[in-house]
N, C-alpha and C positions, 0 to 999 in steps of 0.2 A: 385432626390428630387427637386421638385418647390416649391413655396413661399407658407407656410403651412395657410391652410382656414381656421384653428384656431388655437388660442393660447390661451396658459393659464398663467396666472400670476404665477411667480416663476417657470417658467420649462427655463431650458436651450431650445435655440431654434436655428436649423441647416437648411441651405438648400441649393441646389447647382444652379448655373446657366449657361447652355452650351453656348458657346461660338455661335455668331450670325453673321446676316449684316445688316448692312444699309438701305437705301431706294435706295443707290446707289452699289449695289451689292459689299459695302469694309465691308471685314472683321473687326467685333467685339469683339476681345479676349485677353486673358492676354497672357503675361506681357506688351505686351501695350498698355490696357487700364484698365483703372478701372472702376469699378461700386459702386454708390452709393445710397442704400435705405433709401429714410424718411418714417418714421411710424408717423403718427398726429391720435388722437381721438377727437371726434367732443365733446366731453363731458367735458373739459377741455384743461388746457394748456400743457398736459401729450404729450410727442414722444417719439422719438427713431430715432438718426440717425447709420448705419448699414453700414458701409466699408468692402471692398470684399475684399481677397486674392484671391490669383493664385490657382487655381486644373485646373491639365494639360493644356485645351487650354482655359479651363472656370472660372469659379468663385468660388468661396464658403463664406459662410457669417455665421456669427453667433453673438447669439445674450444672453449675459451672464444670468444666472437666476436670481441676485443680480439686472439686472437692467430690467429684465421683469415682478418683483415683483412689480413693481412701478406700473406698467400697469394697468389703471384702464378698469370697465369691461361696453362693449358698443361697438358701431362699427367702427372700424379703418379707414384708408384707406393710403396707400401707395404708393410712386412713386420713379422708380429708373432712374437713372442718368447716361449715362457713360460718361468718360472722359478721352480723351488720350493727356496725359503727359498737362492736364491744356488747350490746345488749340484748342479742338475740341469738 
């Protein structure tokens, strides 16, 4: 599962992320590091920030229906983060 091309307001929302590298050919994957998604809409002051768990060497993310009801309807856009243990 990749980062899903749409979403709808009030669905539960899943997706996984494989484990990667760098520009410097180091490993990118959990448990030591983390990923984190912001969701912003250009239509307001509406987001969503999205923290990953561990699946096997990669990610998984999810994102509740209670708070993707909130979601208003127009074009997103998103960017993820990783970070390992804070200092990188």
């Amino acid at each position: 599962m990749t980062f899903p091309a749409e979403i709808r307001a009030g669905d539960l929302i899943q997706w996984r992320l494989a484990a990667t590298q760098d520009v410097f050919g180091n490993s990118i994957s959990s448990p030591d590091w983390s990923v984190i998604y912001y969701l912003r809409t250009n239509t307001g002051p509406i987001g969503a920030t999205v923290n990953s768990s561990a699946f096997n060497d990669g990610f998984q993310f999810s994102i509740a229906s209670n708070v993707s009801s909130t979601f208003a309807e127009g074009n997103w856009f998103y960017q993820a983060i990783a970070n390992k243990s804070g200092a990188e």
